[in-house]
C-alpha positions, 0 to 999 in steps of 0.5 A: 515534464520529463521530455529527455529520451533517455528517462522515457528510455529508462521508465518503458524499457519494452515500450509501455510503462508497465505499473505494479498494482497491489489490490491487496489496499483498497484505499488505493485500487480495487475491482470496479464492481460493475466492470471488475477493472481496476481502479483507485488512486494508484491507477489514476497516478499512472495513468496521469504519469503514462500520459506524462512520459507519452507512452501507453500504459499496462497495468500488472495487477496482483492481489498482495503488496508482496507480489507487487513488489517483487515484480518492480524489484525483479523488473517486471514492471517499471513502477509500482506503488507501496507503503515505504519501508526499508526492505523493500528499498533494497531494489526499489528507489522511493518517492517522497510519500503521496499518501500517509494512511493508518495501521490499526489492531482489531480485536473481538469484542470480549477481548481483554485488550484495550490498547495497542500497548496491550498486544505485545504480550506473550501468547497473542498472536496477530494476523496481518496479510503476507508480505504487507507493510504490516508484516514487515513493521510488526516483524521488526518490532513485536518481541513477545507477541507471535505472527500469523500471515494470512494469504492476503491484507483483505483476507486478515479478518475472516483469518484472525477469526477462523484460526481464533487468533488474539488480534488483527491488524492491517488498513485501518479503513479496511479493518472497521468495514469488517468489523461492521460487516461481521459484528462483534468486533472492536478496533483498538484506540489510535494506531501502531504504525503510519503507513506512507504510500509512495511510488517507486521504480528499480533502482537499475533505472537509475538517478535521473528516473528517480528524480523523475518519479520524485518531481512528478509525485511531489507535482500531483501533490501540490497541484491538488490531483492526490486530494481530487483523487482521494475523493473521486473515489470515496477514501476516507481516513486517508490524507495526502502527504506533505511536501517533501 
């Protein structure tokens, strides 16, 4: 338990631990439907870190992994909760993962695609959310296929069909809800991507606060909080990440 002043100093610069969610990945936050208050796995680790420190907390939410991201890199919030990958580590110090989930494709029933190898193909376009882990994987790794971005990762599915576009991908989780609220819509077999969701905090923070941040994740895990977590709130598919 992080007790040294300085820590408590580096993580709550005004005074509350002010922490980045991205509702964009409803396996880890969402609107509660009664209270539309946020809720979900990412705000249950920040409040047990609050709580931790010794400090209030204040949630900064937003609607896209993009926009949570800039707010911990531009220091608009002390941590924040994303899929690692290694653009977003230009401003950002990572924890080991808490939370491993998959990426998948979805394409219209009809579709001559039948594998994720199949995508990468001249002429398919692939809808992901703006900004997303998705987004930034793909973008690295598609050479013939084209991207489109829709504004936001819950947003992919109603975009891919509006703008008739090849594929989707995105929270495999997300992409089979659609797919059963609209019909006519299959996923692809397997994945193309596993997504390991950590959290971070500005590297300006500093090394003792990311060891911190690190302990205290790798703690949640191993005391059984993660896997408690997961199932309060219902997650299926998603699993907690191994030690690091």
């Amino acid at each position: 338990m992080p007790t040294d002043p300085a820590i408590v100093e580096a993580f709550t610069p005004t005074g509350v631990l002010r922490a980045s969610i991205n509702l964009g990945n409803p396996i880890l936050a969402k609107r509660n439907a009664g209270s539309g208050e946020p809720e979900g796995v990412s705000i249950d680790l920040a409040r047990a870190f609050a709580a931790q420190l010794g400090v209030p907390l204040e949630l900064v939410v937003f609607d896209t992994a993009g926009k949570s991201v800039e707010a911990v890199t531009a220091e608009q919030a002390d941590i924040g909760f994303f899929a690692v990958d290694p653009l977003r580590g230009q401003g950002i110090r990572f924890t080991a993962p808490y939370v491993l989930i998959e990426g998948a494709y979805l394409v219209k029933e009809g579709s001559p695609i039948a594998s994720n190898e199949e995508v990468d193909r001249a002429g398919v376009r692939v809808m992901v959310g703006k900004g997303s882990a998705y987004d930034l994987y793909l973008t690295r790794e598609l050479k013939a296929a084209s991207i489109e971005r829709a504004p936001t990762s819950p947003a992919v599915v109603d975009c891919f069909l509006s703008e008739n576009a090849e594929v989707a991908a995105g929270v495999k989780q997300q992409l089979e809800a659609d797919a059963a609220r609209l019909g006519g819509l299959r996923l692809l077999p397997g994945r193309f991507m596993e997504i390991r969701q950590a959290m971070g905090v500005p590297t300006s923070r500093g090394e003792p606060a990311a060891v911190a941040l690190a302990s205290f994740v790798e703690s949640m895990k191993s005391s059984g909080f993660v896997s408690a977590a997961l199932q309060r709130h219902g997650i299926k598919g998603a699993i907690v990440a191994p030690a690091a």
